[in-house]
VMD Tcl script that draws the C-alpha trace (Angstrom):
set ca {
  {139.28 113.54 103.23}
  {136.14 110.96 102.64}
  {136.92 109.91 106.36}
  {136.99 113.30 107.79}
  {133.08 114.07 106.01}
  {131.37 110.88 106.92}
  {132.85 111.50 110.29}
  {130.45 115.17 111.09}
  {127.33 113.44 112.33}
  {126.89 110.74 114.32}
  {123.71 109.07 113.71}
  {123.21 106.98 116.42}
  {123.94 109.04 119.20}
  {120.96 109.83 121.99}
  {118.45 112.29 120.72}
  {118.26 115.05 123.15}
  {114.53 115.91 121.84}
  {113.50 112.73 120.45}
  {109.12 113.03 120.08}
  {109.25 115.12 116.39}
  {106.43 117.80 116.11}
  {103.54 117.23 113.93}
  {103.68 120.30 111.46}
  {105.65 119.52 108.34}
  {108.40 122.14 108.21}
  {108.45 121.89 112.05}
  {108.97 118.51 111.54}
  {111.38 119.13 108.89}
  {113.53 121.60 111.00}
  {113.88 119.24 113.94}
  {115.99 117.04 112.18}
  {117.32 119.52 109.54}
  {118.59 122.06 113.15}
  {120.85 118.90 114.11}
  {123.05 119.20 110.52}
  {122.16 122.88 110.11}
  {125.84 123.80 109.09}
  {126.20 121.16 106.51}
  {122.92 122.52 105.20}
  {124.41 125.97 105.34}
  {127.58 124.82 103.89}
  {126.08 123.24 101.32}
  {124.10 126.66 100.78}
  {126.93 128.12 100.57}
  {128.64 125.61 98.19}
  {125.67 125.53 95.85}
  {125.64 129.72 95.27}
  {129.03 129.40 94.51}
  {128.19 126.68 91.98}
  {125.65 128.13 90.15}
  {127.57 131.52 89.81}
  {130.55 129.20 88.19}
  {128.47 127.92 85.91}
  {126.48 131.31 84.46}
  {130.00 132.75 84.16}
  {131.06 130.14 82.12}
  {128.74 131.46 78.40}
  {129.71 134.94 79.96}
  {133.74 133.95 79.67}
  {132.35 132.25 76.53}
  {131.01 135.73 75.07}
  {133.78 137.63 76.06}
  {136.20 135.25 73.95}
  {134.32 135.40 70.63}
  {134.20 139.73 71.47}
  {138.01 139.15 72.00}
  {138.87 137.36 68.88}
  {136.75 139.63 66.53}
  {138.26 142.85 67.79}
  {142.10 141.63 68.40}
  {144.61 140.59 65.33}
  {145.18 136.81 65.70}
  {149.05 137.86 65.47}
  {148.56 139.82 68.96}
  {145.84 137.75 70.61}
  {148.09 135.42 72.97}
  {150.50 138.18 73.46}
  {148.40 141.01 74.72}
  {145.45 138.86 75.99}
  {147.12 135.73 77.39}
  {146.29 136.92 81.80}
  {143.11 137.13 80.73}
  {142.80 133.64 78.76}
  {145.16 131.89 81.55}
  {142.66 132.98 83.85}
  {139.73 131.91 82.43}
  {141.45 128.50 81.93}
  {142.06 128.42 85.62}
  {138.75 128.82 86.55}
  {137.72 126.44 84.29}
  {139.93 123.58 85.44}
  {140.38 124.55 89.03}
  {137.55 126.71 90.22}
  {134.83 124.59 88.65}
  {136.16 121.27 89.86}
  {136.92 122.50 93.39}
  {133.43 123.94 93.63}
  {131.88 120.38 92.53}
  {134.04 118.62 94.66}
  {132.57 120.37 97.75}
  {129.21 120.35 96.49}
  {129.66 116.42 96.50}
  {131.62 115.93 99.73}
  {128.95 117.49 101.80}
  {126.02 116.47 99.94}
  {127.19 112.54 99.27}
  {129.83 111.97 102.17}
  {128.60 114.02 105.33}
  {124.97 114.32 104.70}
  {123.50 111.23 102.41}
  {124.28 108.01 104.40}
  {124.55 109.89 108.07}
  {121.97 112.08 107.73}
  {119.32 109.37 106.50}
  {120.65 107.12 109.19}
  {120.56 109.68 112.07}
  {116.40 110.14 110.72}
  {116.06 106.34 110.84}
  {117.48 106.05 114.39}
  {115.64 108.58 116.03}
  {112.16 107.92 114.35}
  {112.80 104.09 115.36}
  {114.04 105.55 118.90}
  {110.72 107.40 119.21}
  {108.59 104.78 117.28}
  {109.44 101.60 119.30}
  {108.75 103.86 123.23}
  {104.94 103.82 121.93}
  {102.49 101.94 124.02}
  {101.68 98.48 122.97}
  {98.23 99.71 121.73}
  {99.80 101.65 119.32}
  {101.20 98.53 117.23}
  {98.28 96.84 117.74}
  {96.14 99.05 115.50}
  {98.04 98.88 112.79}
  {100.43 96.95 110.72}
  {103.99 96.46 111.37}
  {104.94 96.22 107.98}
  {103.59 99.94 107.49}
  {105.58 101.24 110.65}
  {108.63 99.85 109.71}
  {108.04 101.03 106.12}
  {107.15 104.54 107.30}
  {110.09 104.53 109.28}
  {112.79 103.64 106.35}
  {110.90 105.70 103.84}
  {111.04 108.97 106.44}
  {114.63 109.22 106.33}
  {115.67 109.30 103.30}
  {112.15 111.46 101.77}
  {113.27 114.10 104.36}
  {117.20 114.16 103.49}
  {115.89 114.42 99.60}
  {113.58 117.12 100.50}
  {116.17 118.99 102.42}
  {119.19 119.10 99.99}
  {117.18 119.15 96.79}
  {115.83 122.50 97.73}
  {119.11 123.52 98.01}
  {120.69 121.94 95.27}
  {117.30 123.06 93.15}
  {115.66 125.78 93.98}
  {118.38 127.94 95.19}
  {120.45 126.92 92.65}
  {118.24 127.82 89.96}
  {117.30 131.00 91.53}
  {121.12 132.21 91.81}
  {121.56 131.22 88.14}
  {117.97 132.50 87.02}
  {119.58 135.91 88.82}
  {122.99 135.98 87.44}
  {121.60 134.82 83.91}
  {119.16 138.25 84.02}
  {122.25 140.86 85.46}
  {124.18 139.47 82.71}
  {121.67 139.52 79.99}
  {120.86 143.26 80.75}
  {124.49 144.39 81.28}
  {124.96 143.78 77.52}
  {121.35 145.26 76.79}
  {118.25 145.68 79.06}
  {116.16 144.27 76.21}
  {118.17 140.97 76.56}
  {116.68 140.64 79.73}
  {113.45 140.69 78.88}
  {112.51 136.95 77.71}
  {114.29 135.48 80.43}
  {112.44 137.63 82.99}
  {109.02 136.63 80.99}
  {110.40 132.99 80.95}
  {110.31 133.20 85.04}
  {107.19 134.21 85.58}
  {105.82 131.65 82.99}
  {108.15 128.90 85.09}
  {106.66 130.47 88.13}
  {102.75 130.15 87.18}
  {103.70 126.69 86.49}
  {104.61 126.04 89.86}
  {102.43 127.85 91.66}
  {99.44 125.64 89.66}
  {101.10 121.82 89.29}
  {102.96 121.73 92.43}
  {100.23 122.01 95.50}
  {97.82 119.35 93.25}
  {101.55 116.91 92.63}
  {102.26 117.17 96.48}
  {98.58 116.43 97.67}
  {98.42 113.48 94.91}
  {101.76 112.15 96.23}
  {100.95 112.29 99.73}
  {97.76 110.41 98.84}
  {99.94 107.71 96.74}
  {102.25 107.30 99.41}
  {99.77 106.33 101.90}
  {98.64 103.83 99.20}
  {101.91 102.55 98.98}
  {102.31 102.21 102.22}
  {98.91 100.17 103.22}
  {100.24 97.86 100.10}
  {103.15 97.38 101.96}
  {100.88 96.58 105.39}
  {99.01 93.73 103.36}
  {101.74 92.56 101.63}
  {103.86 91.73 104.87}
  {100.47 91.16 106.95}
  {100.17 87.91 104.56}
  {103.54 86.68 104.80}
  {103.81 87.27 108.41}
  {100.53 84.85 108.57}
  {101.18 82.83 105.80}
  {100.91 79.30 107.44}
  {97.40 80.29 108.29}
  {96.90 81.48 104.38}
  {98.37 77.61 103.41}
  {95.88 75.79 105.96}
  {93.14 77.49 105.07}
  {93.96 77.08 101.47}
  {93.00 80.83 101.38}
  {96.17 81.82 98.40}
  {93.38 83.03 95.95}
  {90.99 85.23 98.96}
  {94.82 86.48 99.55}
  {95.52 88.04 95.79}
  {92.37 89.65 96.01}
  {93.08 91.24 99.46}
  {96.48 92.39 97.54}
  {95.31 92.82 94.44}
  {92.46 95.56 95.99}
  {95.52 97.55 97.53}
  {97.98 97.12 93.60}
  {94.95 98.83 91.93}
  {94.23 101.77 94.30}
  {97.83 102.41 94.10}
  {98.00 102.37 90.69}
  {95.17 104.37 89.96}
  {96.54 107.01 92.65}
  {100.00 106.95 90.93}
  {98.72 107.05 87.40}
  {96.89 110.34 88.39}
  {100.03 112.25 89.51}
  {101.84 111.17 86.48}
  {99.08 112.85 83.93}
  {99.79 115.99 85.95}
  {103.42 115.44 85.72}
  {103.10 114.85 81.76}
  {101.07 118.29 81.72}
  {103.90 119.85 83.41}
  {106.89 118.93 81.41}
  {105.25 119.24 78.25}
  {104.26 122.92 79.37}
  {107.40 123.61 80.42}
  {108.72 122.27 77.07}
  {106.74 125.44 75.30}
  {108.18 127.27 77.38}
  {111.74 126.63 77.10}
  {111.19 126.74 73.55}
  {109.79 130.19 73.16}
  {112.83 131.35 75.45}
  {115.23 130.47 73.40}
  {113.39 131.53 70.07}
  {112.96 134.93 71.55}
  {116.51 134.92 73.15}
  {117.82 134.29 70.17}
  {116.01 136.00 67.39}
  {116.47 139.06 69.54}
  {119.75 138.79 70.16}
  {120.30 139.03 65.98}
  {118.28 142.07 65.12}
  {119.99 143.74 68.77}
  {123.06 142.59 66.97}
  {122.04 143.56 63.31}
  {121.34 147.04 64.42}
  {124.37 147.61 66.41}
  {123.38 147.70 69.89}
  {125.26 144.63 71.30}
  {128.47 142.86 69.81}
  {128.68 139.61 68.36}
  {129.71 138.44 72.02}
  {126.96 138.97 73.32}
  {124.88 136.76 70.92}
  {127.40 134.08 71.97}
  {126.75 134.85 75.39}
  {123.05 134.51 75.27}
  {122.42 131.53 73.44}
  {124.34 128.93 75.60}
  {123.28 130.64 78.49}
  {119.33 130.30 77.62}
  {119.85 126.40 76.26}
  {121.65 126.07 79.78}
  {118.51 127.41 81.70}
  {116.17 125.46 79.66}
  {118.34 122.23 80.01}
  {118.30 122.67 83.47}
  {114.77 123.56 83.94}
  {113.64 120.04 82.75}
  {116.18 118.69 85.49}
  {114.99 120.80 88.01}
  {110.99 120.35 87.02}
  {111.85 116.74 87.67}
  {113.54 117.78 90.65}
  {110.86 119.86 91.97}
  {108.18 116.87 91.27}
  {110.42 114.76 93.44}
  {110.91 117.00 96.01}
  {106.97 116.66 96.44}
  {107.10 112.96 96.06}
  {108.71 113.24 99.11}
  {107.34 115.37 100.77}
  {104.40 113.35 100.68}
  {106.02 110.25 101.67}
  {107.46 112.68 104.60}
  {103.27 113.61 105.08}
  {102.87 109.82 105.06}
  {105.75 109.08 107.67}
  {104.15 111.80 110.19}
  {101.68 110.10 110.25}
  {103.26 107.31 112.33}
  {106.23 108.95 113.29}
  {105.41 112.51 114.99}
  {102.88 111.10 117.37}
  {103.20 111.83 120.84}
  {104.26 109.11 123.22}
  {100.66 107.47 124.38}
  {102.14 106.37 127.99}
  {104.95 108.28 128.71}
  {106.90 108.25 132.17}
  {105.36 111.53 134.05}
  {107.92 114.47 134.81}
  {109.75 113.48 137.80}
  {109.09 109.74 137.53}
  {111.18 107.51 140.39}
  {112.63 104.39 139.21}
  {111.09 101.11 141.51}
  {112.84 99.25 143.56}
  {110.91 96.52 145.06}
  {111.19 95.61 148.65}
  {108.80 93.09 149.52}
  {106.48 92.69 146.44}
  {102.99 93.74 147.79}
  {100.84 94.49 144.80}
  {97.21 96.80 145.90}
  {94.73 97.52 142.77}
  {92.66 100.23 144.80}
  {89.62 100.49 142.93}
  {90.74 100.27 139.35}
  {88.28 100.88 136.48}
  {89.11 100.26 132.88}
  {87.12 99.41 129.88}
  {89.13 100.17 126.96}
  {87.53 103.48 126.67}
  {84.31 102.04 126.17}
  {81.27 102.67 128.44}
  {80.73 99.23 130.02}
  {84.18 98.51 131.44}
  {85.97 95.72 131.70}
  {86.87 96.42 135.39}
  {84.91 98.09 137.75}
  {85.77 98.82 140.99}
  {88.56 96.37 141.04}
  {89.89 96.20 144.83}
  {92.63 93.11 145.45}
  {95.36 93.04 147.65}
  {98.76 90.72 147.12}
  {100.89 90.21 149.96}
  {104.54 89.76 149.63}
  {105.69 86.50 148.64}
  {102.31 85.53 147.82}
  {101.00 83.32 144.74}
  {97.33 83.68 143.49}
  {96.02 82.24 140.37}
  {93.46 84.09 138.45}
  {90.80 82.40 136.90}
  {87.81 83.23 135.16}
  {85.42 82.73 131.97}
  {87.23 84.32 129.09}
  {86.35 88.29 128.23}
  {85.93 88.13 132.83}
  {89.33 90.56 132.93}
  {91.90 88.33 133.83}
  {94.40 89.00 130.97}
  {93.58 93.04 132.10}
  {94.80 93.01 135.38}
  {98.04 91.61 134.17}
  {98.55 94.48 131.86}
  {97.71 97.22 133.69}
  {99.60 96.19 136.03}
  {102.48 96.76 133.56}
  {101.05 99.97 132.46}
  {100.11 98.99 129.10}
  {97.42 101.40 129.90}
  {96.13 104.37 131.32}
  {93.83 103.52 134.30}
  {90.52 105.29 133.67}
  {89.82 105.19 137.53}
  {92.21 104.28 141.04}
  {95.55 102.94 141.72}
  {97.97 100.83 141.19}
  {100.65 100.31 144.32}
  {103.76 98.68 144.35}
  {105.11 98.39 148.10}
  {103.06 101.34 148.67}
  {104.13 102.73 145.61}
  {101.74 104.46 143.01}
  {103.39 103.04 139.38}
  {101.57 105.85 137.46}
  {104.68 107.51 139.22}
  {106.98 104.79 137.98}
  {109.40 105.09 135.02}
  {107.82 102.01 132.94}
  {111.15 100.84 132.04}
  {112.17 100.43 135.81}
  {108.56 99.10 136.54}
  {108.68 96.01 133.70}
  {112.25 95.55 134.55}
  {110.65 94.32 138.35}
  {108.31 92.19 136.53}
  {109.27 88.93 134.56}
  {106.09 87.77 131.96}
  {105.48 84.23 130.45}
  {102.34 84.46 128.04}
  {100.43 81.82 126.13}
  {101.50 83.61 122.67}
  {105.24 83.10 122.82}
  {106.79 85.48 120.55}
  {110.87 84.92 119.89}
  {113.53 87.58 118.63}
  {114.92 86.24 114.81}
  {117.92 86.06 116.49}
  {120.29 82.61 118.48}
  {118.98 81.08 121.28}
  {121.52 82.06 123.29}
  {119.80 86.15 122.14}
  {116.89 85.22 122.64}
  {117.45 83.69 126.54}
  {119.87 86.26 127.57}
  {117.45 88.60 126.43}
  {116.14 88.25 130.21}
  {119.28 90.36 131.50}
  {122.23 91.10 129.03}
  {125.08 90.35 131.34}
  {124.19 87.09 132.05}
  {127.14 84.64 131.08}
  {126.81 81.78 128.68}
  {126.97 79.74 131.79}
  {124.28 80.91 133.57}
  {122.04 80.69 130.05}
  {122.59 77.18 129.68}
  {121.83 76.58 133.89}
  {118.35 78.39 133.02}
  {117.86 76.40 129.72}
  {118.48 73.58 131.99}
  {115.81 74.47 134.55}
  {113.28 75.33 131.73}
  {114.43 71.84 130.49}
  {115.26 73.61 126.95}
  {119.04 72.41 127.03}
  {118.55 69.09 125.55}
  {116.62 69.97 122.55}
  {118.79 73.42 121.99}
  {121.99 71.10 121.40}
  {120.12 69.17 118.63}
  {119.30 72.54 116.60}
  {120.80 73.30 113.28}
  {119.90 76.30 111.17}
  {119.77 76.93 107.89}
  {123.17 78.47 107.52}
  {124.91 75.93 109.69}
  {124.71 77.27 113.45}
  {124.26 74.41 115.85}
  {123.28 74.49 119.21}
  {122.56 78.18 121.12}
  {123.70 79.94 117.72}
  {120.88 78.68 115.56}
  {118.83 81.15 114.93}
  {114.80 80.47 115.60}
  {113.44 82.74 112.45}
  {110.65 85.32 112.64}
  {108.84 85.21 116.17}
  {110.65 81.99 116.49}
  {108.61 80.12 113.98}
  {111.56 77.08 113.53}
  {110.83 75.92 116.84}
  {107.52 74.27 118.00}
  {105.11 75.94 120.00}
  {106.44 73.54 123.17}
  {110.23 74.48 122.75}
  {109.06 78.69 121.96}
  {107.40 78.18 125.46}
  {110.29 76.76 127.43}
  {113.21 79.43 125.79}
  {110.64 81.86 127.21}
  {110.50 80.28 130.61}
  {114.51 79.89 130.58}
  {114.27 84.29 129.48}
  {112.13 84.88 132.63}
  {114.69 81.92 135.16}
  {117.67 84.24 134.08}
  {115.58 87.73 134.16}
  {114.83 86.94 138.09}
  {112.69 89.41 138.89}
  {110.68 89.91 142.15}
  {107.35 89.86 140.62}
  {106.48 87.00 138.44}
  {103.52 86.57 135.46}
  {102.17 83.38 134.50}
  {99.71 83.79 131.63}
  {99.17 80.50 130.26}
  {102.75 79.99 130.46}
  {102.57 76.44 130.02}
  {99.61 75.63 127.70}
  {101.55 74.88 124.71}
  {103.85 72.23 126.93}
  {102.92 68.43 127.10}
  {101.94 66.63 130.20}
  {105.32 65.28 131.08}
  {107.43 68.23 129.74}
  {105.01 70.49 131.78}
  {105.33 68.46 135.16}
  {108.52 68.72 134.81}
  {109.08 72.41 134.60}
  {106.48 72.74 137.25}
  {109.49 71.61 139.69}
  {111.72 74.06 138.12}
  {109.55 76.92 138.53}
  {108.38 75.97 142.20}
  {112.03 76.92 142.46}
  {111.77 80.15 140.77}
  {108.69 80.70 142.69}
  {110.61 80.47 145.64}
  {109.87 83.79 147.89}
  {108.67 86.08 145.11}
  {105.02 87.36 144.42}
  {103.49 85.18 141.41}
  {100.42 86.35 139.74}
  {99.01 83.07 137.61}
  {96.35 83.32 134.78}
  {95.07 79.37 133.35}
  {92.34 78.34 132.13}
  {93.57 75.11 132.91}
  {92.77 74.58 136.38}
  {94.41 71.69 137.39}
  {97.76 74.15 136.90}
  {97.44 76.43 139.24}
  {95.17 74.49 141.97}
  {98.23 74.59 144.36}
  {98.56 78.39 144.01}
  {98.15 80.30 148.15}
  {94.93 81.84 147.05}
  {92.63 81.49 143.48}
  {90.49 84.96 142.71}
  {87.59 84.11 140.47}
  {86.59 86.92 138.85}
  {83.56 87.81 136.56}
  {82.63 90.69 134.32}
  {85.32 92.44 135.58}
  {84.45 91.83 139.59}
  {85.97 89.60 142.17}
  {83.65 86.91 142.89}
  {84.81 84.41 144.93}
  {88.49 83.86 146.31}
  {90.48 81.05 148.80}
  {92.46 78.25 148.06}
  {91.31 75.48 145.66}
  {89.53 72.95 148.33}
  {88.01 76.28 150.24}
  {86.43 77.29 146.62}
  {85.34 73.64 145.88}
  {83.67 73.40 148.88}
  {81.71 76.52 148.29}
  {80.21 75.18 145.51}
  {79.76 78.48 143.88}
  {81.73 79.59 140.46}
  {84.87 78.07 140.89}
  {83.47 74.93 141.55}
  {81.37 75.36 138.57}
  {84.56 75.56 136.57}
  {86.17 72.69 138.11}
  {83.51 70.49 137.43}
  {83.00 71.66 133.65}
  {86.68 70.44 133.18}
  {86.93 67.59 134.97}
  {83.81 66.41 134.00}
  {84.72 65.34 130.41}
  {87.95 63.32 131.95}
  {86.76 61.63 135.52}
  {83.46 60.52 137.17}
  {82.53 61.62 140.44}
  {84.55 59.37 142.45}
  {87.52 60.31 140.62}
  {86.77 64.35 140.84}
  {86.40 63.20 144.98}
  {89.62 61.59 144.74}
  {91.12 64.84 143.18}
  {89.68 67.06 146.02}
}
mol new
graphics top color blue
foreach p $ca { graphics top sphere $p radius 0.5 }
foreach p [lrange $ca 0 end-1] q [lrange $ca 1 end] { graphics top cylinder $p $q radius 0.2 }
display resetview
């Protein structure tokens, strides 16, 4: 029976409209539409339970009528339908209604529910553009993303299992009240409308305070993690105490934020205290003088008492209820804020997948500046022929790094093409596009996962043969056998922690290089790839990726000439323009920037008739 539950929703299944809508009960909706008959089952379910539980003082009132009026000698023989009834409901109705109420609302909605919310927010989250987690903190994203699911899930079934329960009994509680005498109606009605105005004036000021909290919470959480992510900078720079205060700022605005939706919450309950109070002093004094002048029975007293104590018991619950519901709904607020955002670069309607043929690469006068007004390329014409392999190079800030990722749509070009074998990538799905293109960069980032993850990473069918051949080539596989991790795992199991950081800059760069040997794509990216190797562990790999190399186009970025001197053709650019361009000695000979360049760096290492040696 659990089994069958947990088994309505699959979480992780494809969304068919993953990009949520940014209007709260939009936003809401779109995941509430794809469990909308648990919802309405558990509408359902909840009606049913709060009309169980208002009959129950009604049954109650109806008993002490019963026994006053019958002869104790007669009671079980002429009443005892009636009485087994009522015990029936009371041991099998009211069970079997809970039951339900629990089966959908903590088997087929709680853990799936959350986790199908988690999924497809993550789904949608991680498609944004790579500018989009660069302005802002991981630790917040991922937080906004946990926090979503289950704030939306408790906003969702506790206005079921809340409001509409309390307005079923609220209704039942009044019918019943006035079928013994329309005056006994009258303090619960005026109880409502007190209940209401309480609402209406706490609830707006507790949801806009929680929203406002949440967001606190949340940048706390962005600091928190944004220091332990970086915390071997905080322990070189000996910067622990700059670090508390950068926390400490975010502990007190959260604090102060928090401590100013509990005072209203204080004013609430203590209102609603009064309140309850005066309902049942008024229920029940008028209940006795209804009673003492003959216009109800004594039943009806003992109907009306446990029935108002019931309502007030369960308003504090539901107050408490209702003040959570906004919590959440402000954390909900909070996860919109990161969650139901469009897609920055999606793929256009209609967009082909590439399939490269030959590798020419055309930039047709691309402009791009960041959206700033001086951009950082202007007019940016160059042409790479198939099979080709140019090195960039260039003065830091000159555009180099730029090129590479618009070329892999990172961006939106401001102005001109892109081609591809002729083909326009803006037209490209950028899935198919980056699949074409394999990327080594300076800042070598690794999964927290084995080394044997973390290479085949570069294309998931690869065999554990073919990992350790590119290991080999990347000259990784010696040092990978020697690795050990903390729990054990030797070899390609370890496991490199967080963005790799039990490995050494050196061995991050060659798993990379081994990632991009088994990925074997057409077009190859060389930024920096091998500035964080040594001298001999670098000329070595050079041989292994002169292999790689082998009849694909390479696109190289260095600032350490000597490294790509070989390349077919250097492009020097500057300020976002093309300069100069030819192969190393043609450039030398020149004299102009490039040369420049050259003799900057080999200046502080060789004298002139070394650097004419070198030429």
């Amino acid at each position: 029976m659990f089994a069958f539950f947990e088994r309505i929703l699959t979480p992780t299944a494809p969304p068919e409209n993953p990009e949520p809508p940014a209007k709260l009960i939009a936003f809401l909706w779109h995941f509430a539409r794809q469990a909308k008959w648990l919802f309405a089952a558990l509408f359902v379910v909840e009606c049913m339970s709060a009309l169980t539980d208002s009959a129950v003082p009604w049954f109650m009132g109806r008993i002490v009528t019963m026994v006053t009026k019958t002869p104790p000698d007669r009671l079980f023989a002429d009443k005892w339908p009636w009485l087994l009834g009522v015990a029936a409901f009371v041991v099998i109705v009211r069970p079997a209604v809970t039951l339900m109420r629990y089966l959908i609302s903590n088997q087929a909605i709680a853990a799936p529910f959350t986790g199908l919310i988690r999924w497809q927010s993550h789904w949608h989250v991680v498609r944004q553009s790579w500018a989009f987690f660069q302005n802002d903190f991981a630790g917040r994203i991922s937080n906004r993303v946990m926090q979503t699911g289950p704030s939306v899930r408790s906003t969702l079934t506790a206005t079921i299992t809340t409001v509409w329960y309390i307005s079923v009994y609220g209704v039942s509680a009044i019918t019943l009240a006035a079928a013994a005498d329309r005056w006994l109606a009258l303090p619960l009605v005026l109880w409502f409308a007190g209940y209401a105005a309480l609402l209406v004036y706490f609830v707006p000021r507790m949801r806009e305070r929680s929203k406002v909290s949440s967001i606190a919470r949340s940048t706390l959480m962005g600091r928190i993690v944004d220091s332990y992510t970086n915390i071997l900078t905080v322990k070189l720079f000996a910067r622990a105490r700059e670090e508390d205060d950068y926390v400490r700022d975010a502990v007190d605005a959260h604090v102060d934020l928090f401590k100013a939706a509990q005072r209203l919450l204080t004013a609430f309950v203590t209102l609603l205290d009064v309140l309850n109070v005066l309902l049942i002093t008024g229920a029940g004094a008028l209940a006795v003088v209804l009673w003492r002048y003959g216009a109800i029975e004594v039943g009806a007293i003992a109907m009306v008492l446990p029935l108002t104590l019931q309502l007030t018991n369960m308003s504090r619950q539901i107050a408490m209820r209702i003040t959570e519901i906004f919590e959440d709904v402000g954390v909900v607020q909070e996860g919109m804020l990161t969650i139901a955002q469009p897609l920055q670069l999606p793929d256009p309607e209609n967009a082909r997948p590439l399939t490269v043929r030959a590798g020419r690469i055309d930039f047709k006068n691309v402009s791009f500046g960041y959206g700033r007004e001086a951009g950082v390329l202007q007019n940016f014409n160059l042409t790479i022929h198939p099979g080709e392999k140019i090195g960039l190079v260039g003065r830091s800030g000159a555009g180099k790094s730029t090129v590479v990722n618009l070329l892999l749509r990172f961006f939106h070009l401001e102005g001109g093409a892109i081609l591809i074998d002729g083909e326009d990538i803006s037209g490209l799905t950028a899935e198919s596009l980056r699949a074409q293109i394999s990327v080594v960069t300076q800042d070598t980032s690794l999964l927290h996962r084995s080394i044997r993850e973390n290479v085949r990473y570069g294309r998931p069918q690869a065999s554990d043969a073919e990992i350790e051949r590119a290991a080999k080539l990347a000259h990784a596989h010696e040092f990978v056998l020697d690795l050990e991790d903390w729990n054990g795992r030797r070899g390609y199991d370890a496991h490199v922690g967080e963005r790799g950081v039990k490995l050494s800059g050196g061995q991050r760069q060659r798993i990379a290089i081994a990632r991009v040997i088994l990925k074997d794509a057409p077009i190859l990216v060389f930024d920096e790839a091998t500035s964080a190797l040594d001298s001999e562990v670098e000329a070595a790999i050079q041989s292994s990726l002169g292999t790689l190399m082998a009849g694909k186009t390479v696109i190289a970025i260095a600032h350490r000439l000597s490294t790509i001197a070989q390349m077919d053709r250097l492009v020097v650019l500057e300020h976002g323009r093309i300069v100069e361009q030819g192969s190393h000695r043609e450039l030398l000979a020149r004299d102009g920037h490039y040369a420049a360049l050259w003799r900057r760096q080999a200046g502080g290492f060789l004298d002139a008739t070394d650097m004419q040696a070198a030429e």
